[in-house]
C-alpha positions as CSV (number, residue, x, y, z in Angstrom):
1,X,58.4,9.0,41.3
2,X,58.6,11.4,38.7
3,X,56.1,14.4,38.9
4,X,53.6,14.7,36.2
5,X,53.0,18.6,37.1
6,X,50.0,19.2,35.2
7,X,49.1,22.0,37.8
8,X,51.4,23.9,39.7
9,X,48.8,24.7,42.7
10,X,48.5,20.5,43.0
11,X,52.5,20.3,42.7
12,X,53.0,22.5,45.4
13,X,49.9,20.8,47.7
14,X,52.1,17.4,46.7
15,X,55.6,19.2,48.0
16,X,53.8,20.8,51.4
17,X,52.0,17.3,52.1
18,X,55.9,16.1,51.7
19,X,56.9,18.4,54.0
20,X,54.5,17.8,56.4
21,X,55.3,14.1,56.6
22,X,59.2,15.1,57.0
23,X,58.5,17.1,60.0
24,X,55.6,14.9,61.6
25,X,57.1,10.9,60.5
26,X,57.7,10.1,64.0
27,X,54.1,10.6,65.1
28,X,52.6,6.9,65.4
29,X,49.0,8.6,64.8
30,X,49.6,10.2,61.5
31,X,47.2,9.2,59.6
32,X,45.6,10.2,56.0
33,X,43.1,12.4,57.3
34,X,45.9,14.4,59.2
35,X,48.0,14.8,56.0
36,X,45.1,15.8,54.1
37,X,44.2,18.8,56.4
38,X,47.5,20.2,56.5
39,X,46.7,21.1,53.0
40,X,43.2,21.6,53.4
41,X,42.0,18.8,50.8
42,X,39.5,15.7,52.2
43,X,42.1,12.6,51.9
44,X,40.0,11.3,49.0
45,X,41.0,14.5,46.4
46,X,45.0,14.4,48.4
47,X,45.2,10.6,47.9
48,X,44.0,11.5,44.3
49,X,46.5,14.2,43.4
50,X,49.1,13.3,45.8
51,X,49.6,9.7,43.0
52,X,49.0,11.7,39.8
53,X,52.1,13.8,40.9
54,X,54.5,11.1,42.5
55,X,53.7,7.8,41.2
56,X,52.7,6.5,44.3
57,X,49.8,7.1,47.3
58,X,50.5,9.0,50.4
59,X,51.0,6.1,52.7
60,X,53.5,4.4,50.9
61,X,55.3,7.4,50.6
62,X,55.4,7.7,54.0
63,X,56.5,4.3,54.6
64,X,59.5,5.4,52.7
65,X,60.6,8.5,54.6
66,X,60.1,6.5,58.1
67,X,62.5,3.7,56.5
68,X,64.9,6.0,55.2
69,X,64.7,7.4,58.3
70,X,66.2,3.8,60.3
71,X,68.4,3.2,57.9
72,X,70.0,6.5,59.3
73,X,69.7,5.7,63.2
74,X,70.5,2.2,62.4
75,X,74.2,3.1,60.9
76,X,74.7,6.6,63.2
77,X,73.4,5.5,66.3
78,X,74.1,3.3,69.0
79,X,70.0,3.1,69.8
80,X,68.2,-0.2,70.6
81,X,66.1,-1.4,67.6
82,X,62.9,-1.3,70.1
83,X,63.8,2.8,70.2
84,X,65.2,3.0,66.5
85,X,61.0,1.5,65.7
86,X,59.3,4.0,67.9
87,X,61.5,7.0,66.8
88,X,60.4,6.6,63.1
89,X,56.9,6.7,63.9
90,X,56.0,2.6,64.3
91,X,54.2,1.0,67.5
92,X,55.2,-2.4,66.9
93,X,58.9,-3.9,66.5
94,X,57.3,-6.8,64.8
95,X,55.7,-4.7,62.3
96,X,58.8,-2.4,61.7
97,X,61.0,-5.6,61.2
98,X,58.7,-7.2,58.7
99,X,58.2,-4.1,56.5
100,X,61.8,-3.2,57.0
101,X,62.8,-6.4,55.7
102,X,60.1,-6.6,52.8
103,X,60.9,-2.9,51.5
104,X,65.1,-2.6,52.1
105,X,65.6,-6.1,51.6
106,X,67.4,-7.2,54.2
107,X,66.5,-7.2,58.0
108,X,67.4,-4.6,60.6
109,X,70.2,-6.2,62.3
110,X,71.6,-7.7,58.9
111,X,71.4,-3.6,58.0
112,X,73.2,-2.5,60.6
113,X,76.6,-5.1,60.4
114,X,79.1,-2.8,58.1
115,X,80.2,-3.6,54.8
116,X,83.3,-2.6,53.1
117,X,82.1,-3.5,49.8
118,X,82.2,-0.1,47.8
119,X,83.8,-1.2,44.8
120,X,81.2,-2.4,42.4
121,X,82.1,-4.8,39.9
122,X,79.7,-5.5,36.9
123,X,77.4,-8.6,37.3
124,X,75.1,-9.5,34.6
125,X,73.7,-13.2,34.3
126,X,74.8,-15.0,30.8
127,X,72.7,-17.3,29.3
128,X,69.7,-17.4,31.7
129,X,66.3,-19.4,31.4
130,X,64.0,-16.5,30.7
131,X,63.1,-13.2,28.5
132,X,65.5,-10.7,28.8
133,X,65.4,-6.9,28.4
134,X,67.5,-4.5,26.8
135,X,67.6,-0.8,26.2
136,X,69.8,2.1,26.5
137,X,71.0,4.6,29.9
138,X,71.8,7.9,29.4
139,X,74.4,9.5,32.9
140,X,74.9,13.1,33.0
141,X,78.7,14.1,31.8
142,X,80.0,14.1,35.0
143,X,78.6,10.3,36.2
144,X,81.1,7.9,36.6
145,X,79.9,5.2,38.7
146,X,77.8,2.6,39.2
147,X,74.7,2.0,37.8
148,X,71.9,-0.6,39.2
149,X,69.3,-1.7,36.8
150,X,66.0,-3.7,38.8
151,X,62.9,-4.8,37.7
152,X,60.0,-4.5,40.2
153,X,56.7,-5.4,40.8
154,X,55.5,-1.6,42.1
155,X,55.9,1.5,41.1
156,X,59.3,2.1,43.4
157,X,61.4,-0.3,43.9
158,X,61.5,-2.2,47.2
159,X,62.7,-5.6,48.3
160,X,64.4,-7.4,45.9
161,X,64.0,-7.2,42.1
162,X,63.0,-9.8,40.1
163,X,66.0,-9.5,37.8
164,X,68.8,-7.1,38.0
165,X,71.9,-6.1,36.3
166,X,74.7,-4.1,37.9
167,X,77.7,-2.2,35.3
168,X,79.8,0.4,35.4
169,X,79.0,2.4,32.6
170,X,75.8,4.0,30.6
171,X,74.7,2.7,27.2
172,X,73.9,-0.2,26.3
173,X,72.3,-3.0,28.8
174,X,71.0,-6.1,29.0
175,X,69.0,-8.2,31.9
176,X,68.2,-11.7,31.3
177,X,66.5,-14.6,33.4
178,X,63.3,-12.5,33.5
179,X,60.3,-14.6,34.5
180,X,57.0,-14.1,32.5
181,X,54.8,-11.0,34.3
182,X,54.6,-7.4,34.0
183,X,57.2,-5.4,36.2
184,X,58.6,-1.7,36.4
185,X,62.0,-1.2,35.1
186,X,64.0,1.5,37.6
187,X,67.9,2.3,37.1
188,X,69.5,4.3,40.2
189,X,73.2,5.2,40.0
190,X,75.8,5.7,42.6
191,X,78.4,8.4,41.4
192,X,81.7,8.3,42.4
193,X,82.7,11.5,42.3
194,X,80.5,12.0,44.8
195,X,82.4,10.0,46.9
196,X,80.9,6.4,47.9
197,X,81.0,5.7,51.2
198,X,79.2,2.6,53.7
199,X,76.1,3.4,53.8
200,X,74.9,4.8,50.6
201,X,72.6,7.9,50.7
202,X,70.4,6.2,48.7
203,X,68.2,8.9,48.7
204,X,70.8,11.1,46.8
205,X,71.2,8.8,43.9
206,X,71.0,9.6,40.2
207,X,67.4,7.5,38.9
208,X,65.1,7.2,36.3
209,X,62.7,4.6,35.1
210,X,60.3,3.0,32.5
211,X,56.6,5.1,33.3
212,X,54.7,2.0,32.0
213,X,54.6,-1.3,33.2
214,X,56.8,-3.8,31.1
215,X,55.2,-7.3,29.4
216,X,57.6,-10.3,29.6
217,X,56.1,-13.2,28.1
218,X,59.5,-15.6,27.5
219,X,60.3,-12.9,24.8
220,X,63.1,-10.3,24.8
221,X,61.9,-7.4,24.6
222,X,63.6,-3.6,23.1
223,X,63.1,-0.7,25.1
224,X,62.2,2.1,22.4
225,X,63.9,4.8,24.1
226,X,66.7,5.8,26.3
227,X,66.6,6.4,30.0
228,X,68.1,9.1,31.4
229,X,69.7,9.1,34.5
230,X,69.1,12.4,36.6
231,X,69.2,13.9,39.7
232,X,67.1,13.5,42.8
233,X,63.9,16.0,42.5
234,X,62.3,17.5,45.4
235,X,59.3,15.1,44.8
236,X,60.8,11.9,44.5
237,X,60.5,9.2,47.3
238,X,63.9,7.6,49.5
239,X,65.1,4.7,47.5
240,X,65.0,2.6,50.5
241,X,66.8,-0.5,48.9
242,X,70.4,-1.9,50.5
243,X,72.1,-1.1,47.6
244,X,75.8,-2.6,49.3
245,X,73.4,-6.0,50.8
246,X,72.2,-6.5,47.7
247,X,75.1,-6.5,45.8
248,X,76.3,-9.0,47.8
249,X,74.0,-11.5,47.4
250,X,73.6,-11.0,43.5
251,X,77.2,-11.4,43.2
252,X,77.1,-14.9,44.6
253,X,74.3,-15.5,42.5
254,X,75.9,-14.9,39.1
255,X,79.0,-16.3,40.0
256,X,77.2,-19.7,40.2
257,X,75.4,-18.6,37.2
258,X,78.3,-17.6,34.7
């Protein structure tokens, strides 16, 4: 999710590929190969360069545009789901809803009921069974917001995190109740002056993450540096998570908890 520009000819490959699958998403028979020749590379050197500069391979990154993509028709337009699947490039309904569910965390229909819920309260667990992670965030001067913290099993997070915390400030942070495994930490917040509104643009929040897998073995564990919060960059992937769903459910959760 965050380029690794060690050449600038295969960073710009990486941001015309992008741009290829922005304009071409909806087409159910893009495939690899088709990417890969837009930019003149066999898919085996794209899929190669294309995840040494965003994190991630080609495909998934496309996943991620076509599901950004029905989050947007799903909360601006009045079209059935059937035409909402086949407009962001998928053949089958039953495979749009199941990926839609697995990567946003929530199904299609559950998206698509409004939520007033804008006002974030902080919700970290106290006390949990589990290791537990701490480290340090770092917001631009002119964040004030929100700020979600998630552990993940890939690279960018989808579906729900393992563990999360949720607080309305940088600094310090903790997340507890993590189960033994290795997981990717990634931090997105939501900035108010930006004004927050149902739905999120998700795709225009402030991010960052931990580059290397983290190692939770019932331990707690010190991140040795700071992450700092930035802005989107032309590279990065839609954060396709339900930012407002989710908060929902986790606020239930560590209101039984605490």
């Amino acid at each position: 999710m965050f380029p690794n520009v060690m050449n600038k000819y295969q960073y710009d490959i990486v941001l015309k590929s992008i741009e290829y699958m922005k304009n071409n998403y909806s087409d159910d028979t893009l495939t690899l190969d088709s990417i890969a020749n837009s930019v003149n590379l066999s898919k085996f050197h794209f899929n190669r360069v294309f995840k040494k500069i965003t994190g991630i391979p080609p495909r998934k990154y496309l996943m991620s545009i076509r599901l950004y993509k029905s989050k947007q028709l799903l909360h601006e337009s009045n079209l059935r789901l059937t035409d909402i699947c086949f407009d962001v490039g998928y053949n089958s309904l039953s495979t749009f809803t199941s990926k839609f569910k697995s990567e946003v965390g929530i199904s299609p229909s559950t998206y698509k009921e409004k939520t007033s819920i804008l006002d974030f309260k902080e919700l970290q667990h106290k006390k949990v069974n589990g290791g537990e992670i701490t480290g340090r965030i770092i917001a631009p001067p002119n964040f004030v917001g929100t700020i979600f913290i998630g552990l993940f099993n890939e690279f960018i997070p989808s579906g729900e995190p393992i563990a999360c915390s949720i607080q309305n400030r940088d600094g310090d942070f903790l997340i507890d109740g993590v189960p033994n495994g290795e997981f990717y930490l990634f931090v997105a917040g939501a900035n108010k002056k930006d004004g927050l509104r149902f739905p999120i643009d998700t795709d225009n929040l402030y991010r960052c993450m931990h580059l290397e897998k983290i190692s939770v073995k019932d331990n707690s564990i010190n991140l040795t540096y700071p992450l700092k919060l930035r802005e989107k960059n032309i590279a990065d992937p839609p954060i396709i998570l339900s930012l407002e769903h989710l908060y929902k459910k986790y606020e239930k959760i560590f209101m039984r908890a605490n």
